[in-house]
N, C-alpha and C positions, 0 to 999 in steps of 0.2 A: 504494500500500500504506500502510495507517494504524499508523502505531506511536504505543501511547499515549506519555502524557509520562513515567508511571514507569519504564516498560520503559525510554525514552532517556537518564535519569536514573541508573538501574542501570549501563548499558550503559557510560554516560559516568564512570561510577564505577570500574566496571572498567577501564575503559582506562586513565582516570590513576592508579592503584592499580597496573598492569602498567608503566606508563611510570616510572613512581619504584622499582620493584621495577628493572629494566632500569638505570635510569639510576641508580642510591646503588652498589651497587657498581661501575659500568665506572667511576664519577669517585673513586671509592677506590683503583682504580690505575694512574691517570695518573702519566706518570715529569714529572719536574721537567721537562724541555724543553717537552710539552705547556703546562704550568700557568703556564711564564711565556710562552707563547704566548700563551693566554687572557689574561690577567695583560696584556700589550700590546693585546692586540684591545682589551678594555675600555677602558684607559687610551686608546687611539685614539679609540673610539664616545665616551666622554666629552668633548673635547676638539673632536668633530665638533658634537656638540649645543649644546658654547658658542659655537660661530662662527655654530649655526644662529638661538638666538636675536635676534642685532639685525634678522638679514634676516626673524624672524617677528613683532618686535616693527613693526619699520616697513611691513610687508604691512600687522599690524595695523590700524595708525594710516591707512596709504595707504585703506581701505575704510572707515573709520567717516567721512573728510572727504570721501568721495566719497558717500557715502549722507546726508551734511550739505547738500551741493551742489545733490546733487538735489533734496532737501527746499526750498531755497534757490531755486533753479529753477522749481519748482514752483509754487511762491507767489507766483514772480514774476510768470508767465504768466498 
């Protein structure tokens, strides 16, 4: 079935239009217990992302001297 692209546009319009209509008031009344729930999750998911950086910075690094290598390699043969 062929749905044009404005039809999915529209469609996709609507839906996020109903999701923030949904979503502005149920987080209007959240009690303080939820909010410093949230409030920790965050601060957790923060604190995950900075331990994941060294292990993404040295992935990094592990691939560009392995595609060196081979270059290396290559030129040698």
């Amino acid at each position: 079935m062929y749905v044009s692209k404005k039809s999915k546009n529209i469609s996709l319009a609507t839906g996020l239009a109903l999701a923030v209509g949904v979503v502005a008031p149920a987080s209007a009344t959240l009690n303080s217990g939820v909010a410093t729930a949230f409030t920790s999750l965050q601060t957790d998911g923060l604190a995950l992302v900075d331990l994941a950086w060294p292990v993404v910075t040295a992935l990094t690094v592990a691939f560009i001297i392995i595609g060196l290598f081979k270059k290396a390699a290559a030129k040698a043969v």
